[in-house]
C-alpha positions as a printed Julia matrix, in Angstrom:
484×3 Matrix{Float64}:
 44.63  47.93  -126.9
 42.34  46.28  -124.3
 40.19  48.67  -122.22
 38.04  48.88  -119.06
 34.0   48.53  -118.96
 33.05  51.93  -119.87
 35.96  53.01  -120.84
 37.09  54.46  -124.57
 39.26  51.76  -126.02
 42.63  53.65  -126.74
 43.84  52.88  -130.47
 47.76  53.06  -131.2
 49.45  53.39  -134.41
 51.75  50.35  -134.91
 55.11  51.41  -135.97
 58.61  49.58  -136.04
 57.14  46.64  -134.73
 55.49  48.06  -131.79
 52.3   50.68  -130.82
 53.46  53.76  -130.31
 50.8   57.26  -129.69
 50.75  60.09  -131.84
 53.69  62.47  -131.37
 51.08  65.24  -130.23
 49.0   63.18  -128.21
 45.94  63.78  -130.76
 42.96  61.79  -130.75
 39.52  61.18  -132.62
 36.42  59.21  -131.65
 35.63  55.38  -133.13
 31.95  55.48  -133.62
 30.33  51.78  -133.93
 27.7   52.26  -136.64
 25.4   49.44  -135.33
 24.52  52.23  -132.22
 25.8   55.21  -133.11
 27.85  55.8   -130.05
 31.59  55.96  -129.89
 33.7   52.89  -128.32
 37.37  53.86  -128.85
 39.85  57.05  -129.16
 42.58  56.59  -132.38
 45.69  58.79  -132.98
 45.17  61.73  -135.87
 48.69  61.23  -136.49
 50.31  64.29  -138.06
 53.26  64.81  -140.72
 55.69  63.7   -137.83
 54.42  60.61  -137.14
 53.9   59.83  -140.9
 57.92  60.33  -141.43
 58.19  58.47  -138.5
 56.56  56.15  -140.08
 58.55  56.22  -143.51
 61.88  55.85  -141.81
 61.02  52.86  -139.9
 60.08  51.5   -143.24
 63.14  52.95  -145.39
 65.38  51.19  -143.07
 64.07  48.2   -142.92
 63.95  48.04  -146.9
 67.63  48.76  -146.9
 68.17  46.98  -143.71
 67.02  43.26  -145.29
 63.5   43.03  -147.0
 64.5   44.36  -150.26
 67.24  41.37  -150.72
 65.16  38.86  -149.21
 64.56  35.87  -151.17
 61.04  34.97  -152.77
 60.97  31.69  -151.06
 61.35  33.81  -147.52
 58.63  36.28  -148.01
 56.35  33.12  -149.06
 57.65  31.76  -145.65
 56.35  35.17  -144.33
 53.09  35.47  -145.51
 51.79  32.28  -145.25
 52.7   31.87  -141.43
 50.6   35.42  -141.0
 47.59  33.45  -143.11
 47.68  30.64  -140.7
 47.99  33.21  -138.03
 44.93  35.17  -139.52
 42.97  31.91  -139.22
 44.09  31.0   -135.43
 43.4   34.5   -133.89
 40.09  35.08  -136.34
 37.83  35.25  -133.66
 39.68  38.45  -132.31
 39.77  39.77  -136.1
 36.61  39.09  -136.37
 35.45  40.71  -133.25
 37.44  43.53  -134.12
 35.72  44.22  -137.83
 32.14  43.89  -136.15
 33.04  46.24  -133.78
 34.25  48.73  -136.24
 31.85  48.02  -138.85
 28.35  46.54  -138.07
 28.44  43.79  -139.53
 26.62  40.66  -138.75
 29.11  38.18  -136.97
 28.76  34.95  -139.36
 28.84  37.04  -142.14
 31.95  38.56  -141.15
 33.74  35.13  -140.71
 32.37  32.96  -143.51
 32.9   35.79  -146.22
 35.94  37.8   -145.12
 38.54  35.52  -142.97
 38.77  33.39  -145.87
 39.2   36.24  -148.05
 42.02  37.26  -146.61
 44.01  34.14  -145.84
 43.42  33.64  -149.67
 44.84  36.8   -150.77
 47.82  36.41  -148.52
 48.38  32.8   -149.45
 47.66  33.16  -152.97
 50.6   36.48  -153.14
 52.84  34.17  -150.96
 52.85  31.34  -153.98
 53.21  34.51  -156.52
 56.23  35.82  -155.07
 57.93  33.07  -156.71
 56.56  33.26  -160.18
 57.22  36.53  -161.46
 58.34  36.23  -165.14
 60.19  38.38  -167.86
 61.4   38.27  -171.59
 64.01  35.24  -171.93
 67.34  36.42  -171.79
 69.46  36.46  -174.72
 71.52  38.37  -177.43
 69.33  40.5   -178.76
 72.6   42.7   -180.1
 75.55  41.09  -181.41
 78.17  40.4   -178.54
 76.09  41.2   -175.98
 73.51  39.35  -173.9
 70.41  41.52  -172.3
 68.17  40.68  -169.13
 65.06  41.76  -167.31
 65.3   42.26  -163.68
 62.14  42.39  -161.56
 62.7   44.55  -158.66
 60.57  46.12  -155.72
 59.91  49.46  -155.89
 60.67  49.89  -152.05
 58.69  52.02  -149.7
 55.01  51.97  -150.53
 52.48  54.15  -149.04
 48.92  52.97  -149.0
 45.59  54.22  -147.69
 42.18  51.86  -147.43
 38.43  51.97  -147.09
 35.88  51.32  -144.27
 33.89  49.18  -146.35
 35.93  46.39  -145.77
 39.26  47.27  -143.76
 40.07  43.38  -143.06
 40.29  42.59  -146.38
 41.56  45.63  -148.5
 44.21  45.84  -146.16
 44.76  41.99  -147.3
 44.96  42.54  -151.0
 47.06  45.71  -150.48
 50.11  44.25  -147.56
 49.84  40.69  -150.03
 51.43  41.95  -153.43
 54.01  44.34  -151.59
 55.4   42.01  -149.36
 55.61  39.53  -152.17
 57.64  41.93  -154.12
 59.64  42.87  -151.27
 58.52  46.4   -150.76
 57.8   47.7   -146.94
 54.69  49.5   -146.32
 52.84  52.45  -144.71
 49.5   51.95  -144.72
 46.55  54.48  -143.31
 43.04  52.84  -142.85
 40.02  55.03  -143.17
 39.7   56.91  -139.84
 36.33  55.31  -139.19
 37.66  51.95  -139.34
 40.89  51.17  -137.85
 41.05  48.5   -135.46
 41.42  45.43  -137.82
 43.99  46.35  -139.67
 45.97  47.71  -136.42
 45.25  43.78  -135.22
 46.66  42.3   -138.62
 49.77  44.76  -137.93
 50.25  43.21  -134.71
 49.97  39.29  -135.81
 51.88  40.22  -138.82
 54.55  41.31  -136.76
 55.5   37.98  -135.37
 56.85  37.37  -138.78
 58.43  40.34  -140.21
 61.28  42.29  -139.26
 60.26  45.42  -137.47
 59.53  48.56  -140.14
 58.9   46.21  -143.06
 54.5   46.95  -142.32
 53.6   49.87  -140.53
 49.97  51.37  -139.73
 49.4   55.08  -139.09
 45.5   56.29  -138.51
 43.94  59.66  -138.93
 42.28  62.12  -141.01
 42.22  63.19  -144.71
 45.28  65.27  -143.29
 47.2   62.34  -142.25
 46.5   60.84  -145.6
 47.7   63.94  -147.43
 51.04  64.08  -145.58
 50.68  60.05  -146.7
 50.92  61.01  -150.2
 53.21  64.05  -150.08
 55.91  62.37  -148.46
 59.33  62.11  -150.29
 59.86  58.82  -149.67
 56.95  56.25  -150.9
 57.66  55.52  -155.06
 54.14  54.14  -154.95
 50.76  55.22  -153.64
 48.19  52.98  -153.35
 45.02  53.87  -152.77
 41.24  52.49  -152.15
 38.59  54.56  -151.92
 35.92  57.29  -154.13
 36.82  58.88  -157.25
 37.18  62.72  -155.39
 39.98  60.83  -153.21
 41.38  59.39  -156.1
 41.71  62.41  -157.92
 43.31  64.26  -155.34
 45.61  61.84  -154.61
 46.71  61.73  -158.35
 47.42  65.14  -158.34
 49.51  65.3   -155.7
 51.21  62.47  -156.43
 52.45  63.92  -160.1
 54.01  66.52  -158.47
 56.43  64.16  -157.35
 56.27  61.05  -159.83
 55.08  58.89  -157.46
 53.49  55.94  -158.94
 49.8   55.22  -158.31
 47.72  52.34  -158.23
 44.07  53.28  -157.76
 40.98  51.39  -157.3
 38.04  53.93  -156.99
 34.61  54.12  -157.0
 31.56  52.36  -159.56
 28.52  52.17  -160.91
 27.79  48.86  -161.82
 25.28  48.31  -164.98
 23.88  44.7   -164.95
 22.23  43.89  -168.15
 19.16  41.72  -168.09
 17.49  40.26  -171.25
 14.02  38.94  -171.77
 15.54  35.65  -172.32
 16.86  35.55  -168.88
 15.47  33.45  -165.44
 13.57  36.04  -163.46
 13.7   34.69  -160.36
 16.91  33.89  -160.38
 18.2   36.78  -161.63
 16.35  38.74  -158.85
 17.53  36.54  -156.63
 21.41  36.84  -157.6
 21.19  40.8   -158.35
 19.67  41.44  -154.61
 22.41  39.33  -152.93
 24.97  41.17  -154.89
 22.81  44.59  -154.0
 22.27  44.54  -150.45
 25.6   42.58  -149.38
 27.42  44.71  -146.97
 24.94  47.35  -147.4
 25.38  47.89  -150.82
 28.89  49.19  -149.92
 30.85  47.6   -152.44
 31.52  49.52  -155.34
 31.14  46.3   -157.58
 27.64  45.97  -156.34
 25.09  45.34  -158.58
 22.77  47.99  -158.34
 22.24  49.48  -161.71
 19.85  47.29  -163.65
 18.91  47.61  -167.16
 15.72  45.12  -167.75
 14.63  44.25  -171.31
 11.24  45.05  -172.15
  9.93  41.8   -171.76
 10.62  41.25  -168.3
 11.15  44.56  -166.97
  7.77  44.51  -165.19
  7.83  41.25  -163.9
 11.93  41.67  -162.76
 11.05  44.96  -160.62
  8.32  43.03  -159.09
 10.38  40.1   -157.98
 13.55  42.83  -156.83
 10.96  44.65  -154.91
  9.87  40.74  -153.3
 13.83  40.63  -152.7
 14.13  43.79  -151.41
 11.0   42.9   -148.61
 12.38  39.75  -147.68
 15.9   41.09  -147.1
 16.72  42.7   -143.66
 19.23  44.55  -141.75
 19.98  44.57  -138.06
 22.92  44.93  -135.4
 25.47  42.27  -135.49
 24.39  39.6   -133.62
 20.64  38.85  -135.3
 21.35  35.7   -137.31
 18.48  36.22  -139.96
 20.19  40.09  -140.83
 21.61  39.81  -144.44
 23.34  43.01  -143.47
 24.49  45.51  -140.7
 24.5   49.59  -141.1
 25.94  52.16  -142.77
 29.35  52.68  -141.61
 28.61  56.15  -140.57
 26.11  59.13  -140.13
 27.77  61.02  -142.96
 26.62  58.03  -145.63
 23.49  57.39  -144.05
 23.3   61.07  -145.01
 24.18  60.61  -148.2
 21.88  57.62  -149.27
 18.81  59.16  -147.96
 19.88  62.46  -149.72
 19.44  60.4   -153.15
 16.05  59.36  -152.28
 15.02  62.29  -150.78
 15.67  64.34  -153.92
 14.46  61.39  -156.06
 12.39  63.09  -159.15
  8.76  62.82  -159.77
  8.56  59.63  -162.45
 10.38  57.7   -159.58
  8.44  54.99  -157.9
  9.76  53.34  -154.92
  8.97  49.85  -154.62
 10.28  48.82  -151.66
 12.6   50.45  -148.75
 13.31  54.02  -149.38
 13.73  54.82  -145.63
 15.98  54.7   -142.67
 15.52  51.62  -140.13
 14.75  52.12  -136.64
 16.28  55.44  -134.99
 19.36  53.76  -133.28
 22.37  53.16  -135.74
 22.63  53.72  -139.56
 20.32  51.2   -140.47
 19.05  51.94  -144.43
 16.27  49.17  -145.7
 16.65  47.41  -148.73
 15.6   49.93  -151.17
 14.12  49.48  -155.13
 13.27  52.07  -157.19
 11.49  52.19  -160.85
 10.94  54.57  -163.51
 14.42  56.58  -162.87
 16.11  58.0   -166.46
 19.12  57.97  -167.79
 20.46  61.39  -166.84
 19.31  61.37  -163.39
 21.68  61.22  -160.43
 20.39  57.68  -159.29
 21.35  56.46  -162.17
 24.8   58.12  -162.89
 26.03  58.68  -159.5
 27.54  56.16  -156.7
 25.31  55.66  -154.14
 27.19  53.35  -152.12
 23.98  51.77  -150.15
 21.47  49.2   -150.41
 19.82  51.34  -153.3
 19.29  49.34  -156.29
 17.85  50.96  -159.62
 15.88  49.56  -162.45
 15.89  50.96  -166.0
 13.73  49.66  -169.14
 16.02  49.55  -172.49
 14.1   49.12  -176.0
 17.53  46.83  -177.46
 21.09  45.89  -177.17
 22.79  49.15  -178.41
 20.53  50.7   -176.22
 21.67  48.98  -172.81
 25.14  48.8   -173.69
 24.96  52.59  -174.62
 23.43  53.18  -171.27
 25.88  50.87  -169.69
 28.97  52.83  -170.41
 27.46  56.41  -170.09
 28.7   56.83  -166.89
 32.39  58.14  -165.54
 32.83  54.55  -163.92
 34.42  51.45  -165.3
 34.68  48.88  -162.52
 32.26  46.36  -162.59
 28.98  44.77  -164.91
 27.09  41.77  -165.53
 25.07  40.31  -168.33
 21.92  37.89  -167.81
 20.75  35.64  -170.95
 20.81  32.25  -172.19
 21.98  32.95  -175.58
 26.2   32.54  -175.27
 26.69  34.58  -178.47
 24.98  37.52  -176.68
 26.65  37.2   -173.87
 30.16  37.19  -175.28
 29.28  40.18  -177.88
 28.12  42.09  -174.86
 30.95  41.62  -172.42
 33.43  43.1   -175.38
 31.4   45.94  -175.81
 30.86  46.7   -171.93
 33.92  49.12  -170.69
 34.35  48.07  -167.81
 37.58  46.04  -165.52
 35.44  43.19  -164.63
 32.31  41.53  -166.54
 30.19  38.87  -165.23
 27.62  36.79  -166.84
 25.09  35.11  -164.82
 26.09  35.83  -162.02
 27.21  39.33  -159.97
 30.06  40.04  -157.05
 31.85  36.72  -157.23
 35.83  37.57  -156.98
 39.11  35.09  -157.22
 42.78  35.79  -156.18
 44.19  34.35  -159.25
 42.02  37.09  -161.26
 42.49  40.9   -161.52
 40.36  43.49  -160.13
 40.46  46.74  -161.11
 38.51  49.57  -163.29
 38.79  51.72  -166.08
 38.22  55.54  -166.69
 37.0   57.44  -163.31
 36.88  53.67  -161.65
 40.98  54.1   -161.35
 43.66  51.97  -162.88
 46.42  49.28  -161.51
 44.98  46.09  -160.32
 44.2   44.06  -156.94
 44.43  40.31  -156.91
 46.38  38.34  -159.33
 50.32  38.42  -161.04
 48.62  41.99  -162.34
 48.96  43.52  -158.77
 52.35  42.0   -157.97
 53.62  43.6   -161.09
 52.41  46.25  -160.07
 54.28  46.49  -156.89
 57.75  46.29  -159.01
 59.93  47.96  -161.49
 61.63  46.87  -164.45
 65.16  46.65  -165.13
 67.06  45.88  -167.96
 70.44  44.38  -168.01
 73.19  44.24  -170.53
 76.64  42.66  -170.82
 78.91  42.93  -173.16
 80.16  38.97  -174.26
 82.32  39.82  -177.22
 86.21  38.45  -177.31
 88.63  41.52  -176.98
C-alpha cells in the first residue's frame, strides 16, 4: 500500500489472503482530519466484491476453521497479538494518519488495547461452558454443544478503527467463525494493516476486509450468507441495520451510540472529580460514546464543580499529532465538526458557555474543550449525542431527581456515580439503566468485563465470555442409552 511523495496512497481491500481492487475500479478520497486534505484513494467496493468477499469466507469455514480446535485458534490469535506488538509502530503510524490522533497517545492507550482483547479471546476460546451433561429423561442422556455460527459480517467505527476491529475479529475467531468486516469509510487503513499481519496466521478467507460507503455496508448486511451482523456505530445505523437484518433472521449484535449521565453528589472531591470527568470528556475528542459528558452536580457543589470543569476545560488542549502537550487530536471529519458546532450554535438562551464553544485554528477539525452551564432537561444538549469534546452540567435538587434525569434519555450505555457514602453508591448504580456503571471513576474498560448498552444504546456485548457467546449457537444433544 506504500506510495510516492505526493502521491494518493492507493488502499486495497484484503480478501482471501491477499489485496485485491474493487471489481469496478471505484474509488473514494482518505481525508486526514489533522489538515483537512486527502492522503489516500480506498475501493467503494460494490455488491460484487462484498460476495466476493463472503465466498472467500464460506469456504474457508467449511474448508477448516469451523473444525479447528480451541487450542489452535488460541495458537492463532496470540501469534497476531505478538505480531500487533512487533509491527506497532506501522499500526500506529497508520491510525494517526487516519485519525489525528496524537502519536503517544495512540500507542500507550490503544496497542495495548488490542493485544489485550486478542490475547484475552485467545485464553477464552478454551473456556466456553454449558449445562453438565446427564439424563435428564429416563434412558437417555442430553448435551449442550457450543458451536460457531459461521460467516459473520461486521462493520466498525472511525472513532477507534484499531481497536473495535480488535474486540470484533477476537470473539469470532475464538469461536471459530470467519469474518467480513467493513471499517468506516473514513478510516480504513488500520484495520486493512491488522488484515495483512493477521494473515500470516490464518488460512486465507477465514478474515476478510472490504471498504466503502453506507452502500457497501448495506449489501454487508443484505447478504445471504453472514448468520450474524455485527455492528459499531450510532443508533440511526443501528436501526437500519436491524431492520434489514429481520428480513432475513440474521442475528445482530449491536453496540450503538450514548449519552452518558455521571452523577455527582455534594459529598464528593471536587477537584478530583473535575479532574477524572474532563479526562474521560475530552479523551479522543469526546468521541467515545462512553464519555462522560453529561453531568448532573448536586446543589452543593454544582457551582464550585462547573468552575473547576471550566479550569479543566482551559487547561486541556488539542493539536495535530505530533505536539506532545495535545490531550487530543481533531474531529475525524468535516461532517462532525459540523455537527458539534451545530449544537452550540443553536444552544438556547439560559446556556452559558464556560469555556471552549468554538472551532480551533482554521486548518483541520480542531473543536476546543468545551463546558457549558445552565442547559435543561429537555434540551438537545442534554438528550442528544454529541460525540465531541462538549461536556454538559446540570443542577439536580435530590437523588430521585438525578437518577430520573439519568435514565430520561433513549441511551443505555454508560454512567458514573461520585460520593463517599458506599450505600449511595450501590443504591444508585441499581437504579441507573444503563450496560456499564462506574463509581469514582469514568471510561476505565477490562477484557474480562462486558461492554455493551441497553435500550437505543444496542444489545449483545464486546469484551468478556458475554461476546464469545455471542459469536455461537447452541445445540442440544440427545441419545438414547436404554437396553433394547
Amino acid at each position: 500500500m506504500p506510495s510516492q511523495p505526493g502521491q494518493l496512497q492507493r488502499l486495497r481491500n484484503f480478501v482471501n489472503g491477499e489485496y485485491v481492487d474493487a471489481s469496478d475500479g471505484r474509488t473514494a478520497e482518505i481525508i486526514d482530519p489533522s489538515t483537512g486534505e486527502p492522503f489516500a484513494e480506498a475501493p467503494v467496493s460494490g455488491p460484487r466484491d462484498v460476495d466476493a468477499a463472503y465466498q472467500a469466507a464460506a469456504a474457508a469455514f467449511e474448508g477448516g476453521w469451523r473444525d479447528s480446535t480451541p487450542a489452535e485458534r488460541q495458537i492463532a490469535l496470540n501469534r497476531i497479538a505478538d505480531a500487533v506488538e512487533a509491527r506497532a509502530d506501522e499500526l500506529v503510524a497508520a491510525e494517526v494518519r487516519n485519525c489525528g490522533k496524537p502519536v503517544q497517545a495512540t500507542r500507550d492507550e490503544e496497542i495495548w488495547q488490542v493485544t489485550d482483547a486478542l490475547r484475552f479471546f485467545a485464553g477464552a476460546a478454551r473456556t466456553l461452558e454449558g449445562k453438565a451433561a446427564g439424563e435428564y429423561m429416563a434412558d437417555h442422556t442430553s448435551w449442550i454443544r457450543r458451536e460457531p455460527i459461521g460467516v459473520v459480517g461486521q462493520i466498525t467505527p472511525w472513532n477507534y478503527p484499531m481497536a473495535m476491529a480488535a474486540w470484533k475479529i477476537g470473539p469470532a475467531l475464538a469461536a471459530g467463525d470467519t469474518i467480513v468486516l467493513k471499517p468506516s469509510d473514513t478510516t480504513p487503513l488500520s484495520t486493512l494493516l491488522l488484515a495483512e499481519i493477521a494473515a500470516e496466521f490464518l488460512p486465507p478467507g477465514v478474515f476478510n476486509v472490504v471498504t466503502g460507503d453506507r452502500d457497501t455496508g448495506r449489501a454487508l448486511v443484505d447478504h445471504p450468507t453472514p448468520r450474524l451482523i455485527s455492528l459499531t456505530g450510532s443508533t440511526r445505523a443501528g436501526l437500519e441495520v436491524a431492520q434489514a437484518g429481520s428480513r432475513d433472521l440474521k442475528r445482530l449484535h449491536l453496540e450503538l451510540g450514548g449519552k452518558a449521565p455521571v452523577i455527582v453528589f455534594d459529598d464528593a472531591d471536587v477537584e478530583k472529580a473535575a479532574e477524572g470527568i474532563a479526562g474521560a470528556g475530552y479523551f479522543n475528542a469526546g468521541q467515545d460514546c462512553t464519555a462522560a459528558t453529561r453531568i448532573l452536580a448536586a446543589p452543593g457543589i454544582h457551582d464550585d464543580l462547573a468552575a473547576a470543569l471550566a479550569e479543566q476545560a482551559r487547561a486541556t488542549r488539542t493539536a495535530g499529532p505530533d505536539d506532545t502537550t495535545a490531550a487530543y487530536g481533531p474531529l475525524n471529519n468535516a461532517g462532525q465538526l459540523d455537527r458539534v458546532s451545530g449544537f452550540l450554535d443553536r444552544a438556547p438562551d439560559h446556556a452559558s458557555v464556560l469555556a471552549g464553544g468554538s472551532r480551533v485554528g482554521d486548518t483541520g477539525y480542531f473543536y476546543a474543550p468545551t463546558v457549558v452551564s445552565g442547559l435543561r432537561q429537555g434540551d438537545e444538549m442534554v438528550t442528544d449525542e454529541i460525540f465531541g469534546p462538549v461536556i454538559t452540567v446540570q443542577r439536580f435538587d435530590d437523588e430521585d431527581t438525578a437518577v430520573a434525569w439519568a435514565n430520561s434519555v433513549r441511551y443505555g450505555l454508560a454512567s458514573s456515580v461520585w460520593t463517599r457514602d458506599h450505600a449511595r453508591a450501590l443504591r444508585v448504580s441499581r437504579r441507573l439503566d444503563f450496560g456499564c456503571v462506574w463509581i469514582n471513576t469514568h471510561l476505565p474498560l477490562v477484557a474480562e468485563m462486558p461492554h455493551g448498552g441497553f435500550k437505543h444504546s444496542g444489545y449483545g456485548k464486546d469484551l468478556s465470555l458475554y461476546s464469545l457467546e455471542d459469536y455461537t449457537r447452541v445445540k442440544h444433544v440427545m441419545s438414547y442409552i436404554g437396553r433394547d
